[in-house]
Structures are given as structure tokens and as C-alpha cells.
TORPA-4810 file (N, C-alpha, C, O; in nm, 3 decimals):
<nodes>
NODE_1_0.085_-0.117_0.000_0.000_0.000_0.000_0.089_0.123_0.000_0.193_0.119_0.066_X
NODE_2_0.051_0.251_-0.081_0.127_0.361_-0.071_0.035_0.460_0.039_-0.086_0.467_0.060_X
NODE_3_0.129_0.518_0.086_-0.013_0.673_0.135_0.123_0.771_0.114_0.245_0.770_0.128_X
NODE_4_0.004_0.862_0.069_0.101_1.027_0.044_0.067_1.108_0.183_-0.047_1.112_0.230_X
NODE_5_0.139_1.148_0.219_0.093_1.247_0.371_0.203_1.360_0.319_0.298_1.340_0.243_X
NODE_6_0.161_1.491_0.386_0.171_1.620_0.365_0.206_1.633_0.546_0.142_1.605_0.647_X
NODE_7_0.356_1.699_0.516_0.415_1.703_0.669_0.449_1.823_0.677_0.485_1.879_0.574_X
NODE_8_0.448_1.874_0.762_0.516_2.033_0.759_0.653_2.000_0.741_0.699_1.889_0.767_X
NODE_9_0.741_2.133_0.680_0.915_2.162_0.623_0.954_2.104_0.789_0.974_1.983_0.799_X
NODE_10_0.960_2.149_0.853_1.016_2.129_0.935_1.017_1.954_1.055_1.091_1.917_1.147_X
NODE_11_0.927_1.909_1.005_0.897_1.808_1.109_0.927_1.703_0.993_0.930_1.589_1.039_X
NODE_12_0.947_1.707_0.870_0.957_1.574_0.729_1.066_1.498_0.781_1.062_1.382_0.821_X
NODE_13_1.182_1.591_0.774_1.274_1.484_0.799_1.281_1.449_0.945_1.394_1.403_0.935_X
NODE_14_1.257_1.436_1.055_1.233_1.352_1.142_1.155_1.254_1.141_1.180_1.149_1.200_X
NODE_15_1.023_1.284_1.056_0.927_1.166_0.995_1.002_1.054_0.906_1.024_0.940_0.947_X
NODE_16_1.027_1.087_0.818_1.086_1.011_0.744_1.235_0.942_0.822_1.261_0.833_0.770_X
NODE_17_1.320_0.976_0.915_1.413_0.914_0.983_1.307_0.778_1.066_1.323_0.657_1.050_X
NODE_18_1.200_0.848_1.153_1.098_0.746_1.217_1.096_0.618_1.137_1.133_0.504_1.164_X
NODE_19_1.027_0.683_1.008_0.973_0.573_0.885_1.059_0.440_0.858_1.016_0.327_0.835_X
NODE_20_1.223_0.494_0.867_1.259_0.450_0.797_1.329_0.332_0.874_1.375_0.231_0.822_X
NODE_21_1.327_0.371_1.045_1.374_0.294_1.138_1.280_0.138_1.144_1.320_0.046_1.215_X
NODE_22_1.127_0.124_1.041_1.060_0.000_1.030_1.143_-0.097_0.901_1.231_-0.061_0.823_X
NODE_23_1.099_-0.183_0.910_1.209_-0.282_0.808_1.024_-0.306_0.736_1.041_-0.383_0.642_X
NODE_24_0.920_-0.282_0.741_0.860_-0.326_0.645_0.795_-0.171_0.594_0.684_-0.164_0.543_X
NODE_25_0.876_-0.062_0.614_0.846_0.081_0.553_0.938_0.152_0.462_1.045_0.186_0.513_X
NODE_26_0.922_0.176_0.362_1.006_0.236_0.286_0.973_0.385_0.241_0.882_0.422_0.166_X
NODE_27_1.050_0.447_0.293_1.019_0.613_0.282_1.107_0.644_0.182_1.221_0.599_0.183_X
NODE_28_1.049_0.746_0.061_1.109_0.811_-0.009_1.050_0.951_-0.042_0.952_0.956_-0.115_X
NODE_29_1.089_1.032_-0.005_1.082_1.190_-0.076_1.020_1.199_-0.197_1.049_1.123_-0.290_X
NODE_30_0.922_1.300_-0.206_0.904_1.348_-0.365_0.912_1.499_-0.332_0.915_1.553_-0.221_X
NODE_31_0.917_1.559_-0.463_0.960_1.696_-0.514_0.794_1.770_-0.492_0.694_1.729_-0.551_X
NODE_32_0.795_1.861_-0.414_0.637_1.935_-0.472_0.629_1.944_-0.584_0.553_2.040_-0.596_X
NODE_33_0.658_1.904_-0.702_0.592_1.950_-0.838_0.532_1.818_-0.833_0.410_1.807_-0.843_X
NODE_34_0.621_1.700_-0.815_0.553_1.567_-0.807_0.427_1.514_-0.729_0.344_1.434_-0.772_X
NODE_35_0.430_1.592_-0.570_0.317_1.568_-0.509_0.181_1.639_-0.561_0.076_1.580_-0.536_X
NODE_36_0.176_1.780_-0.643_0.084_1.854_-0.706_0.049_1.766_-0.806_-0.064_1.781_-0.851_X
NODE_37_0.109_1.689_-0.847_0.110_1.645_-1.002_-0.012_1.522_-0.932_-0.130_1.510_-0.966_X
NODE_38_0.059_1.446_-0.830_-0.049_1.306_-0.815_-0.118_1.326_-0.741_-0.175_1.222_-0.706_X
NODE_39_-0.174_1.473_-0.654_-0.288_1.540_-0.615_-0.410_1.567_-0.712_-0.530_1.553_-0.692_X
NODE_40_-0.333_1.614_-0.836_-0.434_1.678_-0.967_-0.489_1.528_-1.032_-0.604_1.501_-1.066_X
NODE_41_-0.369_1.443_-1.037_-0.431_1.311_-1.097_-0.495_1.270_-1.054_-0.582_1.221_-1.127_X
NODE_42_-0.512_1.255_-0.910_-0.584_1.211_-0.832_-0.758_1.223_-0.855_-0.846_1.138_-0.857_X
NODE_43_-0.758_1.392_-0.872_-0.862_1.489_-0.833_-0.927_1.396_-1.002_-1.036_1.344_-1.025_X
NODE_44_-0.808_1.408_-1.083_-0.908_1.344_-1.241_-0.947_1.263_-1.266_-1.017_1.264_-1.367_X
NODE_45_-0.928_1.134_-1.189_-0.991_0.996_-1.198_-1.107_1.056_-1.122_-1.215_1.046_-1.180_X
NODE_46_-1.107_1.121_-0.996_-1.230_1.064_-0.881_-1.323_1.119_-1.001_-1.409_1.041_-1.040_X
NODE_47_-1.315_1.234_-1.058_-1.382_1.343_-1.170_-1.452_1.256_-1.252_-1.574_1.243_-1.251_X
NODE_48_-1.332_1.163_-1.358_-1.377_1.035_-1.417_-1.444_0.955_-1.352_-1.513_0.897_-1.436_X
NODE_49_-1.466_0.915_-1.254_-1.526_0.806_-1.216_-1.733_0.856_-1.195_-1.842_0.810_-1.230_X
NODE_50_-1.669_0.995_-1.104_-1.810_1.028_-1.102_-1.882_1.068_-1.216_-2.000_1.093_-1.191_X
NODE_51_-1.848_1.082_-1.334_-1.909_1.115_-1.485_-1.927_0.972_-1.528_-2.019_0.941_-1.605_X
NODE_52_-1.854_0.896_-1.487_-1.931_0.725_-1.562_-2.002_0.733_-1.478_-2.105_0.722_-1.545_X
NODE_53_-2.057_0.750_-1.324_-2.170_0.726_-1.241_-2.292_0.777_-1.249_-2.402_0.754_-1.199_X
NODE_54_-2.218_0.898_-1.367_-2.392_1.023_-1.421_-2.402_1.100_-1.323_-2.510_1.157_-1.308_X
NODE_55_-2.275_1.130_-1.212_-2.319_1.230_-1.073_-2.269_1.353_-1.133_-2.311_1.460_-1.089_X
NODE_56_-2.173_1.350_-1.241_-2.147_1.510_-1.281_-2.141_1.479_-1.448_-2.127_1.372_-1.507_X
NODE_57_-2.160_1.626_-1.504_-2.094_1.612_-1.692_-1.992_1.675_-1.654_-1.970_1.756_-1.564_X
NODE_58_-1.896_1.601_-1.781_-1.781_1.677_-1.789_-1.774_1.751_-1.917_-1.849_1.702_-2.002_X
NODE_59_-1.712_1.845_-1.953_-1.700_1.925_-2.071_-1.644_1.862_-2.165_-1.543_1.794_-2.149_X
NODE_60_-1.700_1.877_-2.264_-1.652_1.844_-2.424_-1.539_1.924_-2.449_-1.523_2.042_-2.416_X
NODE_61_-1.415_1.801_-2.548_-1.391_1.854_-2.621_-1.348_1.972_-2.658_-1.237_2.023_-2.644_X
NODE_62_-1.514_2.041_-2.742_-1.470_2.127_-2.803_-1.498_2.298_-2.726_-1.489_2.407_-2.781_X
NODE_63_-1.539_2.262_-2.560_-1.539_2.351_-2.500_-1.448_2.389_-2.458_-1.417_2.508_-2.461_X
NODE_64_-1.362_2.273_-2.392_-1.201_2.328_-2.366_-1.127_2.365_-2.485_-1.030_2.439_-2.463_X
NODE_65_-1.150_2.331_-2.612_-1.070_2.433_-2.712_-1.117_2.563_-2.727_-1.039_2.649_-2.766_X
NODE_66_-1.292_2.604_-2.687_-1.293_2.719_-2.704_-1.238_2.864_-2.566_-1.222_2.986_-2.569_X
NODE_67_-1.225_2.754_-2.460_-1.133_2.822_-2.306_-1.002_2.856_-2.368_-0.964_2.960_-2.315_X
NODE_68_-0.916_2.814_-2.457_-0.797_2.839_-2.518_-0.817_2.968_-2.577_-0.726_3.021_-2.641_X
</nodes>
């Protein structure tokens, strides 16, 4: 199992020293551009999922070409 957690600057690396003191935990760092990135992905499946369920529409196409 993965989990992403959001630590404050200052308290990470003591977390991650904790983490890393388990033999069945493996802690590795990501870059904030990386954690934004699989926040937004995140946000686009749940998006996808609820438009196959018929709980929201999503925009066509040719609406996001006309937002350009």
C-alpha cells in the first residue's frame, strides 16, 4: 500500500528518519511539483469516475478548445 501524507518543512525529515527505522516501511521523498502532479491526478480519476456514475458532466472537447 502507498499513502502520500503532507508534513510540515520542518517536522519531514524527522518523519521520514521514524519511517525508515521499520524494516517493512520504505520512505522516499518526492519533489512538490511531483506531489501537485499526483494530487491533480488524483482529483481526475475521482472526476472520471463520477461522470461514468452520471453524478457530474464533464466538458466536451470542443469547449475546452474554445477556453484556449
Amino acid at each position: 500500500m502507498k499513502i502520500l501524507l503532507d508534513v510540515k518543512d520542518e517536522k519531514a525529515q524527522f518523519l521520514i528518519e521514524v519511517l525508515k527505522n521499520f524494516s517493512f516501511v520504505k520512505a522516499k521523498q518526492i519533489t512538490p511539483e511531483t506531489a501537485l502532479f499526483l494530487t491533480e491526478l488524483k482529483e481526475s480519476i475521482e472526476e472520471v469516475n463520477l461522470a461514468k456514475a452520471g453524478k457530474i458532466k464533464l466538458k466536451s472537447a470542443l469547449d475546452l478548445v474554445d477556453e484556449l
